[in-house]
C-alpha positions in Angstrom: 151.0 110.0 57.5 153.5 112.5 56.7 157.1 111.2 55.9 160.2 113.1 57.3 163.6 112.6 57.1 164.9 114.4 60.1 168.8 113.9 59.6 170.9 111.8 57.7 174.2 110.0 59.1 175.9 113.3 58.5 173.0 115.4 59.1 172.2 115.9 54.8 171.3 113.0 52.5 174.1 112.2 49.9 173.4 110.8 46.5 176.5 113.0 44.8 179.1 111.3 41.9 176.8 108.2 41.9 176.3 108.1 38.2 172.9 108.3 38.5 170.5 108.9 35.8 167.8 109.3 37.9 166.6 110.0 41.6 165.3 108.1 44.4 161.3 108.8 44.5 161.1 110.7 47.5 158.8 113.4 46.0 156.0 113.3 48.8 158.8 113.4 51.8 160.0 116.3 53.8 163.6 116.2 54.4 164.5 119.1 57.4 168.5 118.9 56.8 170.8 119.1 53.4 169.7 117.5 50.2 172.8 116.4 47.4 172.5 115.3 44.3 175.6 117.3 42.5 177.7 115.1 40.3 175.4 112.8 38.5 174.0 112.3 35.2 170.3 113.4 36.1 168.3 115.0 32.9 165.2 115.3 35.6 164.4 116.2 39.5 161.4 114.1 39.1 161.8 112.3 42.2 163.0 115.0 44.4 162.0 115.9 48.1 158.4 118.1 48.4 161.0 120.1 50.9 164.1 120.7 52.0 164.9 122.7 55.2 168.8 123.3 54.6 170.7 123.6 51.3 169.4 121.2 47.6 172.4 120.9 45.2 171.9 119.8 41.9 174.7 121.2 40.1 177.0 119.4 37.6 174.4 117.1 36.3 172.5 117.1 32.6 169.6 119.1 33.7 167.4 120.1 30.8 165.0 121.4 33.4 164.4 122.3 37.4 160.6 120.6 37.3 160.7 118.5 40.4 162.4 120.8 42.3 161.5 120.9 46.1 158.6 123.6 46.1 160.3 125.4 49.0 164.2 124.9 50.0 165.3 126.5 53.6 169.0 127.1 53.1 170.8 127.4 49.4 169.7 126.4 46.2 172.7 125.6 44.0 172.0 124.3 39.7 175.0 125.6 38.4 177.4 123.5 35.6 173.9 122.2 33.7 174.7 122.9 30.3 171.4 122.2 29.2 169.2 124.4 31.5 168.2 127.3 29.4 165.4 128.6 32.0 164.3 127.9 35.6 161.0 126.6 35.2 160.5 124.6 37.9 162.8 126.1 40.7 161.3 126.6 44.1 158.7 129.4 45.2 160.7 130.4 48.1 164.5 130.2 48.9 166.1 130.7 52.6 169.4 131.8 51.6 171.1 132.3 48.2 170.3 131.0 44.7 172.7 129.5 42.6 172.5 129.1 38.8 175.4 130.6 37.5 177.2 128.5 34.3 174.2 127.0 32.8 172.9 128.1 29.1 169.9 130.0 30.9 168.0 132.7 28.0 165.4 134.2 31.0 164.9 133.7 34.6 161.8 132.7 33.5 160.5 130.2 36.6 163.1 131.7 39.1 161.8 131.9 42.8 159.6 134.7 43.6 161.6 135.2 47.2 165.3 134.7 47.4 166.3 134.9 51.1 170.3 135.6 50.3 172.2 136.9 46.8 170.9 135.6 43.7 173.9 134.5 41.1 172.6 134.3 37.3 175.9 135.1 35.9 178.0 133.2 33.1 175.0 132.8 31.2 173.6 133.5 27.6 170.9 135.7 29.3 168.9 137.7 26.7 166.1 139.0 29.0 165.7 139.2 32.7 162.1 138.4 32.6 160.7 136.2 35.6 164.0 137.4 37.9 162.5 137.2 41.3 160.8 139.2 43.3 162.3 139.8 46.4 166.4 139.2 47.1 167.2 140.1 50.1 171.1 140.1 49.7 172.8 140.7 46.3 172.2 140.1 42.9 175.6 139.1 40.6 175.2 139.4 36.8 178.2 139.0 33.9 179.6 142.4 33.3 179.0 142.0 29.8 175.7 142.4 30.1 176.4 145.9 32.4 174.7 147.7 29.1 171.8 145.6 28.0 170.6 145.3 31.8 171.7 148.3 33.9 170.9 148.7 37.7 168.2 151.4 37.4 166.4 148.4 35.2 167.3 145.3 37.3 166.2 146.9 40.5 163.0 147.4 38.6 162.1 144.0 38.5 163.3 143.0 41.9 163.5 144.7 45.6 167.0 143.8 45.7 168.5 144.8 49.7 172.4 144.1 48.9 174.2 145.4 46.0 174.0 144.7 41.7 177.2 143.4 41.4 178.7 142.7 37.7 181.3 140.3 37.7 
């Protein structure tokens, strides 16, 4: 029987600021609404949802990695603040609306998802190659403008079929 978690008391499931070192096994249940765990002291996303229809926030914990990660996430996908995530193995095939992994210590966008249905924010980073950036971003795609001469727009749009703008912050 397939498990679904249709809405939560406030229409997401909250597990931020709990101190938690790790998650709740719900790795073979569909949740259709938002999906927190932001704030904690998670290393891992073993234990996260197979899917999330609305937005999964995982920022601010001790990420060393994304495996775990909800194969397919309908709204945002926000990672940012793990200081320890140098690449996004592990991150979701297909994202609904913007990605999010901004102020990590990410070297490649190696693992990023191949279809990112908003912008797609990799800046504040130690990026040394753009290799693996997704596919398809159908908004924006925000880089740090230090990096305006290592990865110009000719190159990044030759990776990805970017709609919106490159925008260097």
């Amino acid at each position: 029987m397939k498990k679904i978690i249709r809405y939560g008391r406030y229409n997401f499931v909250d597990f931020r600021n709990l101190h938690l070192t790790e998650l709740f096994d719900l790795s073979d249940v569909e949740i259709e609404v938002s999906y927190y765990c932001s704030g904690n002291d998670l290393t891992s996303l073993r234990g996260a949802p197979l899917t999330v229809g609305d937005n999964f926030q995982c920022s601010n914990n001790k990420l060393t990695s994304l495996k775990g990660a909800p194969k397919t996430v309908g709204g945002d996908f926000t990672c940012y603040g793990n200081n320890d995530l140098t690449n996004l193995v592990g991150s979701p095939h297909t994202v609904g609306r913007g990605f999010h992994c901004e102020n990590n210590n990410l070297t490649s966008l190696e693992g990023a998802p191949k279809t990112v249905g908003g912008s797609f924010n990799c800046s504040n980073n130690n990026l040394t190659s753009l290799e693996g950036a997704p596919k398809t971003i159908n908004e924006h795609f925000f880089i740090d403008k230090s990096l305006k001469d290592r990865f110009p727009e000719e190159y990044i749009r030759s990776l990805s079929d970017i709609k919106g703008k490159v925008v260097y912050l």
